[in-house]
C-alpha positions as CSV (number, residue, x, y, z in Angstrom):
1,X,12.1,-15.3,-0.1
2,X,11.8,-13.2,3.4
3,X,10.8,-10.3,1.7
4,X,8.2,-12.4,-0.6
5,X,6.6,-13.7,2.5
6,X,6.5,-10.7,4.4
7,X,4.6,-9.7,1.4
8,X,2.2,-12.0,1.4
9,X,1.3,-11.5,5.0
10,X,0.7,-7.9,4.3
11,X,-1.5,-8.7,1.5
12,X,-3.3,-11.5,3.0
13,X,-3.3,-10.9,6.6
14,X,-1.5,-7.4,7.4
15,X,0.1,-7.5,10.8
16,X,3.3,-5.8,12.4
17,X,5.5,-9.2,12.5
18,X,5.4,-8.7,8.8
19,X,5.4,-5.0,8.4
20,X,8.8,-5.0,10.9
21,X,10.6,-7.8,9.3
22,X,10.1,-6.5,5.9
23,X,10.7,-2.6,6.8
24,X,14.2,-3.9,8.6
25,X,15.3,-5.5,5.2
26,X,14.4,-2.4,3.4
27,X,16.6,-0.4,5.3
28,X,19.5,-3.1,5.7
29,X,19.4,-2.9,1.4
30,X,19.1,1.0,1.3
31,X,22.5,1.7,4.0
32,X,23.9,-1.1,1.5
33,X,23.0,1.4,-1.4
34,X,23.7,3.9,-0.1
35,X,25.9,6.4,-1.7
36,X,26.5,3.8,-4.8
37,X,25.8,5.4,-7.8
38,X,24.7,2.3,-9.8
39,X,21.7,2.1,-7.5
40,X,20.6,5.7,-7.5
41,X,16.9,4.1,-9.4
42,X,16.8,1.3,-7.4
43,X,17.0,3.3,-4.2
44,X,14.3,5.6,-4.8
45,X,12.2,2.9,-6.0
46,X,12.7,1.0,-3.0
47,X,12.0,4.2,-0.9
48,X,9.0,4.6,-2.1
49,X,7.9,1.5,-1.2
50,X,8.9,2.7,2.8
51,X,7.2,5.5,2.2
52,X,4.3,3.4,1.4
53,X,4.8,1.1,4.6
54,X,5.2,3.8,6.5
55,X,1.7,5.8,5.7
56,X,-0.1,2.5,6.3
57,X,1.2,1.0,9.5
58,X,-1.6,2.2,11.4
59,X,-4.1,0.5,9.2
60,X,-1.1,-3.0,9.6
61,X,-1.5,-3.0,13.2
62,X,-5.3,-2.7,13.0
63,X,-4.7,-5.6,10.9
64,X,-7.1,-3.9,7.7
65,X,-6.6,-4.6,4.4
66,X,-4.2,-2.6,2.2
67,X,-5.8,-1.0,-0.8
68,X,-4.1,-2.2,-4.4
69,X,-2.2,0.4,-4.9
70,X,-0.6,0.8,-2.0
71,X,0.4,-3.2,-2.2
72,X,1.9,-2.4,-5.7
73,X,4.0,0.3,-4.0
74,X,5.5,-2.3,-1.9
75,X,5.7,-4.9,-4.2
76,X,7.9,-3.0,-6.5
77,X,10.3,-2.4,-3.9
78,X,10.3,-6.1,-3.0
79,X,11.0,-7.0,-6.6
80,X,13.6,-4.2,-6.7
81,X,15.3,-5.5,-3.7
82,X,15.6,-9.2,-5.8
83,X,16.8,-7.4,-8.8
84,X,19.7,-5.9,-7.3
85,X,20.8,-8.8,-4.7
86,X,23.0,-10.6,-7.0
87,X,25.1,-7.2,-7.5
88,X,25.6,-6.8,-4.2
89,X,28.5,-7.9,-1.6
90,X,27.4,-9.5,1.1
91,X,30.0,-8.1,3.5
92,X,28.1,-4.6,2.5
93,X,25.0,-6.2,3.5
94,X,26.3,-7.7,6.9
95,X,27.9,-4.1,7.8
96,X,24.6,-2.5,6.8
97,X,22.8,-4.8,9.3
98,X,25.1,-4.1,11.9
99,X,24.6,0.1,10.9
100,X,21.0,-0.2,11.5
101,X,21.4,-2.2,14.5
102,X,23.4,0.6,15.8
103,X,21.2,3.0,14.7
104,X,18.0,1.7,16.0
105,X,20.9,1.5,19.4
106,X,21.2,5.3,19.8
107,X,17.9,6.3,18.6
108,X,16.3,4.4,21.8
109,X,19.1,5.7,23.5
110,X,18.8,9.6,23.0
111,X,14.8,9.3,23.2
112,X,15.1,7.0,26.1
113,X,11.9,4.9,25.0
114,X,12.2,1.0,23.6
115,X,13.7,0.4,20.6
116,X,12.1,2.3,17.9
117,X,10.1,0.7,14.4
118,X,12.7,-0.4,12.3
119,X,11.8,2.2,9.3
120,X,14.3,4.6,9.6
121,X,12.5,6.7,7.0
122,X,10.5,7.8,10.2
123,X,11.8,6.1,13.3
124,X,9.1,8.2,15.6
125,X,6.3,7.3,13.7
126,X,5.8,4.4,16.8
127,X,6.8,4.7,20.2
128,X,6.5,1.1,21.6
């Protein structure tokens, strides 16, 4: 449901509360994936929806509009993300959390800025 309304947002009225929240669960599900073979699809399908996020934060935090296709890009990572969260452990989920959490940690740490966007596909792409 977080994901679907972090959706929404970004199809209705794009801002960076939304693009944040929904690029944190992305990476929380792919360091859950991660390395698991049955998920191999589902990872680069999600990834691609990142991708996507990633090439249009500028125009999020301007607040434009996103084009169609790059909403569908995101959407079918959303939906893929609801496919697979039945199959997977929870306690995976928690330690991925905690994974990012750390990662985002020493990220800021070794750049010595603030806490970086939480799309770890391309954790420089902000600096505030």
């Amino acid at each position: 449901m977080h994901a679907h309304t972090a959706l929404a947002t970004l199809r209705y009225a794009p801002d960076m509360n939304a693009f944040e929240s929904l690029g944190t669960l992305m990476n929380v599900v792919q360091i859950a994936i991660d390395k698991d073979l049955r998920f191999m699809h589902e990872a680069n399908l999600i990834r691609g929806g990142a991708a996507t996020m990633n090439q249009a934060a500028d125009k999020i935090d301007a607040g434009m509009p996103l084009q169609d296709y790059e909403l569908a890009s995101i959407e079918v990572a959303v939906t893929t993300m609801d496919q697979i969260f039945p199959r997977l452990d929870v306690t995976k989920l928690h330690l991925a959390r905690m994974t990012l959490s750390a990662m985002r940690k020493a990220e800021a740490t070794r750049t010595g800025a603030a806490l970086p966007s939480p799309l770890i596909f391309n954790p420089a792409r902000r600096s505030t």
